[in-house]
Each structure stands twice: as structure tokens, then as C-alpha cells.
C-alpha positions, 0 to 999 in steps of 0.5 A: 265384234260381229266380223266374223259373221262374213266368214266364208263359214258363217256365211253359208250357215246364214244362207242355209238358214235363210232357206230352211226357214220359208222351206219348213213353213212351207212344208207346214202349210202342205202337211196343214190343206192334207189334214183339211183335205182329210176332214172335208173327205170325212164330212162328205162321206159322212153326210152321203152315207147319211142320205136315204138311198135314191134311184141310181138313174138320179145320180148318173147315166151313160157318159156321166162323169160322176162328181165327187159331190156323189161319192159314197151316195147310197142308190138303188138299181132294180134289174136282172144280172148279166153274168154271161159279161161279169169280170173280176178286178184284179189286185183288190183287197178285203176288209183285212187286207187280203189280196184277191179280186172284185167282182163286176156284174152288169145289172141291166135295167128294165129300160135296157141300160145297165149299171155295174155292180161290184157285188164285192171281194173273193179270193183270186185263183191260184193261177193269175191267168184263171178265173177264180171261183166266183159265186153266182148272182142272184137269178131273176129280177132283183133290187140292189142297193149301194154306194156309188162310185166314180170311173177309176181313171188310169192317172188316178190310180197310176196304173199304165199298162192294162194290156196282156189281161186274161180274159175276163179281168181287167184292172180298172173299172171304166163304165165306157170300157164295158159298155163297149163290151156288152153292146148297151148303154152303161151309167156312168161310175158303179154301184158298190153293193151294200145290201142285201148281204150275198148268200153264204157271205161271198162275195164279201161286202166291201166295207164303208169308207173310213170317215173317222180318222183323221191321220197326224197331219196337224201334228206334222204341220205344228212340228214344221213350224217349229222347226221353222221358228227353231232355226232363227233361235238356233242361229242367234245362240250358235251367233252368241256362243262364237262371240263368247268364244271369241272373246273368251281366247282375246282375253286370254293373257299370253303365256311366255314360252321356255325360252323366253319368247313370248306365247300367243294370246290364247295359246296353251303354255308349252 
């Protein structure tokens, strides 16, 4: 009855669902950590931008890796800017996706350590080789406050080639990096600064994470595994429907053709 479900044809076609099966399952549980990833990364910003502000020296210093248990934590460094060292970051965008740079400033501290700054966005020069127009830093000393950052790594961002820069740009912010350039110790990370708003409004504030969305990665694990569960089903009705068919032109009568001969089962009359 079931024979010819060893044809070549219906073999391949159980193999293929076979496979497709534990694949859109799979896909499912990969679409299902994205969406937990998600709300956990929510939770976390929500509840660090939450948290009153505490000393940078607190949270970090010169070395420190910066654990992601501190992203986002509001901090305070009280210092003098040394612009004579700012650098832009290349490639940044605003808060309405604008291309253009941040700007870095070392805050160097009363304790002669720094910490840098990302006092925010500007836009870049028409020449990608020039400085841009960058607003000042406040003079004398001053208190800053912001969210505090992780180094960016060259394997986070996938940014390979840092050579050929102009001077005073890079591509990464490295807190090792700088201190090799400023010849004083730098706490590990930076401070992205959240008040006080600059004068004129530039450099423009990088505005606070997204915590809210949550993106459709449920939605994208449900519909996996429906199409997982949807391929067994699949496979019996086609199973069922060639039986049919089978049966259907087996019960055929033959049909004698013109000449007398008789026809084959199931084939159409001459």
C-alpha cells in the first residue's frame, strides 16, 4: 500500500523533511536567547540609568576592563579638560542618524589621572582628512556627569584597519590607546557625557540607549516552529494524497482501444 514511499523520489522528500525539522527548531531556540538577550539588556539599562550617579573612580581605573554589569552607570568626574589631546571619532552617527564624529576630550583629574569624555556628536568636516569644527570645552574646573562605557575592541566592532588616520582621529575609543598618547594614566572605559548640556547645544548629547524595544524575535521563534511542526503535517497529507492518487488510476477500468486491444488500466481512451 505504502511501497512507494521507497521510491527514489519519496525518499529524498522524507530525508529533506528529516532535516528541515530539527533545523526550524533549531532556528526557533537561536531567534528565542535573541529576544531574552534583548530583555535582559533592557533590564540592565533600565535599572543602571536608574541608579544615582557615583564617582567615576568607583567604577573604574587605569587598566580596568569595564564589566558589562556597569554599562550605562551614571558617574561624576570632576577635573580641568585637556583640549590640547581632544580627538574625534570617526564615523558616528547623531540622534537622527546623521554621519559625523564624537568628540573625545580628556578630563584629567585632581589626582593627575584622566578619564575620557565623549562630550558628544558634531558634524564631520567636508574634507575627511581635516579636523572638523569642534566646540571648546569648558575652561577651568568643571563636574561632569555621564554614562559609563566599555573600551570598543576591534573584534566588537569589526573594524580591522586603524592605520592611514589623520591626525587626531581615530576610529575606536581604547583608554590604553590614549593614555600612551597623553603620557598619564587613564581609567579604563569612558564617560559618555549627559549633562550639563553644552553651550549652544553642540557637541550634541548622545541620547540614552533604547531600553523599550524589544524587536519581533518572539514572533520569529513562533513562526519557526510552526513551520517546523508544519512539515510532518505536510509530509502525511502529500503521503495521503499519493495514496489517493494511487488508488484512484488502480480502480480505473480499462478502456478497449479502436482496434479491439485492450487499453491500460487508468489510461485515457484513444
Amino acid at each position: 500500500m505504502y511501497r512507494f514511499l521507497l521510491s527514489r523520489q519519496w525518499v529524498i522528500l522524507t530525508l529533506v523533511s528529516l532535516v528541515l525539522i530539527p533545523v526550524m527548531a533549531e532556528l526557533g531556540f537561536w531567534q528565542l536567547h535573541r529576544h531574552e538577550r534583548r530583555v535582559a539588556q533592557n533590564e540592565l539599562i533600565e535599572d543602571n540609568l536608574a541608579a544615582p550617579p557615583v564617582p567615576v573612580t568607583e567604577l573604574t581605573s587605569p587598566g580596568h576592563t569595564v564589566p558589562r554589569a556597569d554599562y550605562w552607570r551614571h558617574v561624576t568626574a570632576t577635573g580641568t579638560y585637556d583640549p590640547a589631546h581632544e580627538v574625534v571619532v570617526r564615523r558616528r552617527t547623531d540622534n537622527d542618524e546623521r554621519v559625523g564624529v564624537h568628540v573625545l576630550t580628556p578630563l584629567v583629574l585632581a589626582d593627575g589621572r584622566a578619564v575620557l569624555v565623549n562630550r558628544g556628536w558634531v558634524p564631520a568636516a567636508a574634507d575627511q582628512s581635516a579636523y572638523p569644527a569642534v566646540p571648546p570645552p569648558p575652561g577651568g574646573e568643571v563636574t561632569v556627569t555621564g554614562r559609563l562605557m566599555a573600551d570598543e575592541t576591534t573584534r566588537a566592532s569589526g573594524i580591522k584597519d586603524l592605520s592611514g588616520l589623520p591626525p587626531r582621529q581615530i576610529m575606536l575609543i581604547d583608554s590604553e590607546q590614549q593614555a600612551a598618547r597623553l603620557g598619564r594614566p587613564v581609567l579604563g572605559g569612558y564617560l559618555q557625557q549627559s549633562a550639563p548640556e553644552p553651550a549652544g547645544g553642540a557637541p550634541e548629547l548622545i541620547a540614552e540607549p533604547d531600553h523599550e524595544t524589544i524587536g519581533a524575535h518572539m514572533a520569529y521563534a513562533v513562526q519557526w516552529w510552526l513551520f517546523a511542526a508544519g512539515v510532518p503535517v505536510g509530509w502525511v497529507v502529500l503521503v495521503r494524497r499519493e495514496k489517493r492518487d494511487r488508488a484512484e488510476r488502480a480502480a480505473t477500468p480499462a478502456t478497449p482501444a479502436a482496434d479491439g486491444t485492450p487499453a491500460a488500466a487508468g489510461a485515457p481512451a484513444g
